[in-house]
MOPAC internal coordinates of N, CA, C and O (Angstrom, degrees):
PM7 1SCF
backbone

  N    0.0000 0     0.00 0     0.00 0    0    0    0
  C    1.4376 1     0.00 0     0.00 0    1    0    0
  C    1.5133 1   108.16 1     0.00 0    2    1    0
  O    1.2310 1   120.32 1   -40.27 1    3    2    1
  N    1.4570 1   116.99 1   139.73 1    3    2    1
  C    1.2647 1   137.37 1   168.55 1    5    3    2
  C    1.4436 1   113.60 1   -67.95 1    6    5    3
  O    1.2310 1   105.28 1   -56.63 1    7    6    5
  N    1.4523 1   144.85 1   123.37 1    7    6    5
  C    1.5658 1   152.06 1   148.79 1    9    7    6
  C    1.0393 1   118.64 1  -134.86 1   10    9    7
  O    1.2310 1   128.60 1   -28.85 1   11   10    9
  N    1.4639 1   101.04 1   151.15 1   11   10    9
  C    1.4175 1   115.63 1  -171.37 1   13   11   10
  C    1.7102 1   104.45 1   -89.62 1   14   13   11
  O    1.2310 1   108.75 1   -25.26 1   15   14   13
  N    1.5725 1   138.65 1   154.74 1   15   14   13
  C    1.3530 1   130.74 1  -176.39 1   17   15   14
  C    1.4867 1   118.47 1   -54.25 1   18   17   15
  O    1.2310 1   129.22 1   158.94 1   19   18   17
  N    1.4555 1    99.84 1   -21.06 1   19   18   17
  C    1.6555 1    94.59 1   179.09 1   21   19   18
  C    1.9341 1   117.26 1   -94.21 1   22   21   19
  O    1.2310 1   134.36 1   174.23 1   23   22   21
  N    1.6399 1    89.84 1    -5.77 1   23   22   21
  C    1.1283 1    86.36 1   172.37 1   25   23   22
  C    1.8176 1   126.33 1  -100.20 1   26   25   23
  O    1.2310 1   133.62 1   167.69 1   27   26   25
  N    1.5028 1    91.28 1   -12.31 1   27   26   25
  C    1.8232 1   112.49 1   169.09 1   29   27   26
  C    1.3676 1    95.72 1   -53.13 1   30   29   27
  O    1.2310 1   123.76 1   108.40 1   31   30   29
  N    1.8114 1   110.39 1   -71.60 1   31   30   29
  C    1.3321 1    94.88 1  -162.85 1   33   31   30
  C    1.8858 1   128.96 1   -62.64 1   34   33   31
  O    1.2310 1   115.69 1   168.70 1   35   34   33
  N    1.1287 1   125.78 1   -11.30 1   35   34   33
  C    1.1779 1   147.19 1  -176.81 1   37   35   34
  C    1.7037 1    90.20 1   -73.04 1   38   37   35
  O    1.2310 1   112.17 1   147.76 1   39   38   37
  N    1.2488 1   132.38 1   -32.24 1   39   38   37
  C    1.5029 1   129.69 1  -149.71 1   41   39   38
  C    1.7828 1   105.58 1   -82.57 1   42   41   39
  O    1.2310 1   110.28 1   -18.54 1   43   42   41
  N    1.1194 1   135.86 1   161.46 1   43   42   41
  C    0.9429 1   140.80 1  -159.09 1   45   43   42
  C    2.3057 1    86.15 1  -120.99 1   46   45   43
  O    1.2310 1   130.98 1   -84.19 1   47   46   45
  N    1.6287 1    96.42 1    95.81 1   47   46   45
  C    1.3328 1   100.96 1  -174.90 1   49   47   46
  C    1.8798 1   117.05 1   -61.96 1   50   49   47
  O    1.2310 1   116.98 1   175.64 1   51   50   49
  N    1.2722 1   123.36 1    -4.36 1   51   50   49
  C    1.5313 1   125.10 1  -158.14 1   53   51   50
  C    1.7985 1   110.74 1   -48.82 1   54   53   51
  O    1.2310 1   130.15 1   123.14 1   55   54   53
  N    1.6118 1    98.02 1   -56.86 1   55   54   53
  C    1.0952 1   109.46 1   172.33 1   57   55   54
  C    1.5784 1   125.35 1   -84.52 1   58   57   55
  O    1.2310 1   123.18 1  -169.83 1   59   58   57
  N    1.4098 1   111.51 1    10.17 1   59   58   57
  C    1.2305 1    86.07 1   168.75 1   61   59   58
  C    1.4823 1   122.16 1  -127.37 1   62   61   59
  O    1.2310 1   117.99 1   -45.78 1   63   62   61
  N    1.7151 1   121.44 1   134.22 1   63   62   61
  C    1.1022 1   138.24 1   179.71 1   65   63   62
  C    1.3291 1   158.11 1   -66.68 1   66   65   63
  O    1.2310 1   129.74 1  -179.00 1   67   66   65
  N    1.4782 1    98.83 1     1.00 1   67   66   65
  C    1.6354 1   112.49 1   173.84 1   69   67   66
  C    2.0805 1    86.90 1   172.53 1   70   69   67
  O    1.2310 1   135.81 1   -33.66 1   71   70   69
  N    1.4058 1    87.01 1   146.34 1   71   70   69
  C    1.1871 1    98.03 1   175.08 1   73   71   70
  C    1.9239 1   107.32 1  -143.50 1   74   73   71
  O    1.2310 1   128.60 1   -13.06 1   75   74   73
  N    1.6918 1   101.03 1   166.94 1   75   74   73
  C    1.5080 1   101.06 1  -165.09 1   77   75   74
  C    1.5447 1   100.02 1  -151.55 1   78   77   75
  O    1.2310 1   118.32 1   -57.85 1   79   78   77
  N    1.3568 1   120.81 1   122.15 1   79   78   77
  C    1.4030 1   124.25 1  -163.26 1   81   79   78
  C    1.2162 1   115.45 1   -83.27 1   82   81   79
  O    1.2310 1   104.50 1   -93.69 1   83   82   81
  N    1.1025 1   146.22 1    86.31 1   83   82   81
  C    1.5215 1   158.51 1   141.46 1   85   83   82
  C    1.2350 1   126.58 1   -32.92 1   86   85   83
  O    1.2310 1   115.33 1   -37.96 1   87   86   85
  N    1.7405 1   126.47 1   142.04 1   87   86   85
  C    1.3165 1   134.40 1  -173.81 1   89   87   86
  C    1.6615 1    98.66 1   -49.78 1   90   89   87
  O    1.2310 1   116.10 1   158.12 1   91   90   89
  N    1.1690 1   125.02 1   -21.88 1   91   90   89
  C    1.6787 1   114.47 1  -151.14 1   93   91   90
  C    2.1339 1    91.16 1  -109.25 1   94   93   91
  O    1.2310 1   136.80 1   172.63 1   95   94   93
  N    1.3592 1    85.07 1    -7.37 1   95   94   93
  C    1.9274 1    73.88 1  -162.27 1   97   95   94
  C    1.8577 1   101.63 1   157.96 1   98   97   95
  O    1.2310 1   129.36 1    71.14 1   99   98   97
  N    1.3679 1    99.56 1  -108.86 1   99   98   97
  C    1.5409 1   103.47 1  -171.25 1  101   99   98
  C    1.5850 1   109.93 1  -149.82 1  102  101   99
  O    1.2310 1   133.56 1   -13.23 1  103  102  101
  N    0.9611 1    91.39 1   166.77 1  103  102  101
  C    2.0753 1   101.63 1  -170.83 1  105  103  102
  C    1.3990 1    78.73 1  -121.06 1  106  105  103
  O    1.2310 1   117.18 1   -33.58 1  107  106  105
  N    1.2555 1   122.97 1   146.42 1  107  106  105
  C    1.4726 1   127.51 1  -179.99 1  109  107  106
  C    2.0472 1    97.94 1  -148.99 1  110  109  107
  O    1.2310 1   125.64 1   -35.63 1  111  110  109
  N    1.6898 1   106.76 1   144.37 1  111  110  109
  C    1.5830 1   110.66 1  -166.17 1  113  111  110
  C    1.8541 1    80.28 1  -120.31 1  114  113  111
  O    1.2310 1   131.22 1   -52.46 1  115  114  113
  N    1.3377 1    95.94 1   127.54 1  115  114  113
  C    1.4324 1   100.29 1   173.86 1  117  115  114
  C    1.6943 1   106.75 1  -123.83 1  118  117  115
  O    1.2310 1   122.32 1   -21.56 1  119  118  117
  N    1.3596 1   113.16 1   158.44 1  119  118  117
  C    1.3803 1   112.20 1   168.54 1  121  119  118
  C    2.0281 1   105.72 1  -116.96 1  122  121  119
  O    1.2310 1   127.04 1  -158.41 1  123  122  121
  N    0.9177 1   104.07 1    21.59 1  123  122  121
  C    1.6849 1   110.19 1   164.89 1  125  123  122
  C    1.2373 1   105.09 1  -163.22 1  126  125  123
  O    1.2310 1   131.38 1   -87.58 1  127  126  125
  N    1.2197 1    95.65 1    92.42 1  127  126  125
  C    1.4323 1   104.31 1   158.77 1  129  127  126
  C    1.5115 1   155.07 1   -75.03 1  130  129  127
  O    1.2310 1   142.54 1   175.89 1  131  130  129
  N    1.5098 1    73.83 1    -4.11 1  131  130  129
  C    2.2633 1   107.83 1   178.96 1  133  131  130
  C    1.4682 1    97.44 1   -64.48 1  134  133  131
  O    1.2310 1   125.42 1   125.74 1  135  134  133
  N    1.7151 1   107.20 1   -54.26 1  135  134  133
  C    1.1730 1   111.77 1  -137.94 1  137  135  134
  C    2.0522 1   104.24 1   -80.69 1  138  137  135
  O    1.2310 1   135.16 1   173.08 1  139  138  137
  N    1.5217 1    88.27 1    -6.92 1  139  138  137
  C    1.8262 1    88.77 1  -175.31 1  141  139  138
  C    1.6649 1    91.41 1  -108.05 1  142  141  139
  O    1.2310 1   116.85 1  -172.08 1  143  142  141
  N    1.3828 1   123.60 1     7.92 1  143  142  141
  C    1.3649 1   121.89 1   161.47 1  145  143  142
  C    1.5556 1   107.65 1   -85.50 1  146  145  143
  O    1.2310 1   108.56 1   120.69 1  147  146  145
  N    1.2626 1   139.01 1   -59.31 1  147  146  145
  C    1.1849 1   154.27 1  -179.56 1  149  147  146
  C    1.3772 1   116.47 1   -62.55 1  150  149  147
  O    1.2310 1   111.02 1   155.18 1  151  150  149
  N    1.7283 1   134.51 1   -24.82 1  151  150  149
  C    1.0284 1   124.81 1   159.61 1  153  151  150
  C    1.6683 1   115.31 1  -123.43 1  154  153  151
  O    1.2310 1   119.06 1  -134.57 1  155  154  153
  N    1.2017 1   119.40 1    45.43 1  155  154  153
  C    1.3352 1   123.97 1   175.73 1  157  155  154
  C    1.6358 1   110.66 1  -179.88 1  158  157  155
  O    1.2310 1   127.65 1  -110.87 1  159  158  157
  N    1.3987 1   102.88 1    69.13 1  159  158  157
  C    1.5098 1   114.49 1  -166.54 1  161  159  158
  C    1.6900 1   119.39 1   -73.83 1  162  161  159
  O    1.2310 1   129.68 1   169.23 1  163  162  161
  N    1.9569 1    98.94 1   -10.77 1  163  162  161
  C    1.2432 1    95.58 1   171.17 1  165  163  162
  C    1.2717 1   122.18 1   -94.23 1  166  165  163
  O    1.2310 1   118.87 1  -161.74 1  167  166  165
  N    1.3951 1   119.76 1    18.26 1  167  166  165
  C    1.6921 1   119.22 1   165.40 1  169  167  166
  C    1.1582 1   137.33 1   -83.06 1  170  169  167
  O    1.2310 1   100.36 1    10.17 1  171  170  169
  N    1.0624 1   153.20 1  -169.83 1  171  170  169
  C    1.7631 1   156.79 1  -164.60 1  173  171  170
  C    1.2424 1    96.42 1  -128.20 1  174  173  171
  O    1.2310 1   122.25 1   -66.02 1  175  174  173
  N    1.3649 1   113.30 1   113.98 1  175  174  173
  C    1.9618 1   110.76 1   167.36 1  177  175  174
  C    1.7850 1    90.00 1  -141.88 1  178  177  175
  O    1.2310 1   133.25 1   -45.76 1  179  178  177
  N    1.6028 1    91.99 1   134.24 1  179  178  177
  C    0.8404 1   130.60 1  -164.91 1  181  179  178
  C    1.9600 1   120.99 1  -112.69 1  182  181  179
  O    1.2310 1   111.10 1   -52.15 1  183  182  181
  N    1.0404 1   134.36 1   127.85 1  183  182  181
  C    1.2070 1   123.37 1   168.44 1  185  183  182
  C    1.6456 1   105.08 1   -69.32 1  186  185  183
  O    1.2310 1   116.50 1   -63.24 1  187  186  185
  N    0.9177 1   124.26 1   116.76 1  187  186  185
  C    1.4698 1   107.27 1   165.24 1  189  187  186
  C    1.1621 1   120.00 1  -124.42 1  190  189  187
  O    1.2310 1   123.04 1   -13.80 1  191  190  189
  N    1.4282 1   111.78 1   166.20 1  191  190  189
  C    1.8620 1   132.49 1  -140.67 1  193  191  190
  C    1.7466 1    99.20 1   -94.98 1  194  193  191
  O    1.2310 1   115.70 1   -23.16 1  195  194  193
  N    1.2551 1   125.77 1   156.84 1  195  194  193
  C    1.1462 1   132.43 1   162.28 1  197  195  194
  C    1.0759 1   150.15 1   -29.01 1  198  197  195
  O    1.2310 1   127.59 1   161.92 1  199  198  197
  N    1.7832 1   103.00 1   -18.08 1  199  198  197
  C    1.7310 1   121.03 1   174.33 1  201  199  198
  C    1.5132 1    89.68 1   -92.39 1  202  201  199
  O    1.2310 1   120.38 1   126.68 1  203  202  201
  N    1.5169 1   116.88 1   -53.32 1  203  202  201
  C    1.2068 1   101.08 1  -172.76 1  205  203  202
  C    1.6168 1   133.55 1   -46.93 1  206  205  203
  O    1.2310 1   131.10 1   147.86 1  207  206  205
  N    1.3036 1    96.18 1   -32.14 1  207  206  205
  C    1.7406 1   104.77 1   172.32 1  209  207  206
  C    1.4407 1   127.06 1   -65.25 1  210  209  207
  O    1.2310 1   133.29 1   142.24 1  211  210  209
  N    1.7655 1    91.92 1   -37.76 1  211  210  209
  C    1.7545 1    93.20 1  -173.55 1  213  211  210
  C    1.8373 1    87.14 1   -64.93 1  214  213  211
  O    1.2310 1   123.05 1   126.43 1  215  214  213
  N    1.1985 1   111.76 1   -53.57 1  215  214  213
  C    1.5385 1   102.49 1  -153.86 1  217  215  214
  C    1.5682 1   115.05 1   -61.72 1  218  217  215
  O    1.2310 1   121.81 1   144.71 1  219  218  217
  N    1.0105 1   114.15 1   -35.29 1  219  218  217
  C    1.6282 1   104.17 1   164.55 1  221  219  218
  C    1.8185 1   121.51 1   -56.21 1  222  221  219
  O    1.2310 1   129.16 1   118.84 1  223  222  221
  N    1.8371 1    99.96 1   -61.16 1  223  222  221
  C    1.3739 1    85.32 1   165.37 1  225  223  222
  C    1.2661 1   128.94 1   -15.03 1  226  225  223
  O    1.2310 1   132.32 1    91.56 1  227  226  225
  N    1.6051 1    93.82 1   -88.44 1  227  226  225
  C    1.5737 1   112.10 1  -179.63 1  229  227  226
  C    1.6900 1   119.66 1   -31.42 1  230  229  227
  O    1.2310 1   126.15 1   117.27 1  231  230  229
  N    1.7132 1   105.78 1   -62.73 1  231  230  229
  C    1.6506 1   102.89 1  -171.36 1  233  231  230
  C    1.4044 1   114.52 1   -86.62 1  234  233  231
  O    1.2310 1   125.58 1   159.65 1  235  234  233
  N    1.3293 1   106.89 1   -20.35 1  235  234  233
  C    1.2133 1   124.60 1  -169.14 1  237  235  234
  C    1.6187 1   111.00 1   -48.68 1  238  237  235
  O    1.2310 1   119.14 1   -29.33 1  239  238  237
  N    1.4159 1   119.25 1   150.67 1  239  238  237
  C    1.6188 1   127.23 1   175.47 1  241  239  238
  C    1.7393 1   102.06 1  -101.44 1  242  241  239
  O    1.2310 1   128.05 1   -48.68 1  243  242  241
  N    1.2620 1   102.10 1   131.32 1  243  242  241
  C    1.8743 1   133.32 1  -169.85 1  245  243  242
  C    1.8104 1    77.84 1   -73.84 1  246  245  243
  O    1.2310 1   110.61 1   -45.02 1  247  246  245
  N    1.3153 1   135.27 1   134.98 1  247  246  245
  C    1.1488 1   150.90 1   146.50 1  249  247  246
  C    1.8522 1   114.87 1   -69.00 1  250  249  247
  O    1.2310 1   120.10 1   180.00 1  251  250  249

């Protein structure tokens, strides 16, 4: 999922598992994605593709 910094900090971090700081805000790796659909309807969630995963993994920061 896509957020902006003011919207990271607003986010309820439990579920989420690695994050990666972007010109716009943050790249965020979630393993429930319902639950940041259902209580935070103004965010960007995204299916994302296989590069995207390695590269967060990899650069990404462990929460």
């Amino acid at each position: 999922m896509k957020v902006s910094k003011e919207q990271y900090q607003g986010l309820d971090h439990t579920y989420i598992l690695k994050k990666l700081k972007d010109t716009f805000g943050y790249r965020c790796l979630t393993d429930q994605k319902q639950f940041y659909q259902e209580n935070y309807p103004g965010i960007v969630i995204e299916k994302g593709n296989i590069d995207e995963l390695i590269t967060i993994m990899i650069q990404g920061e462990k929460i």
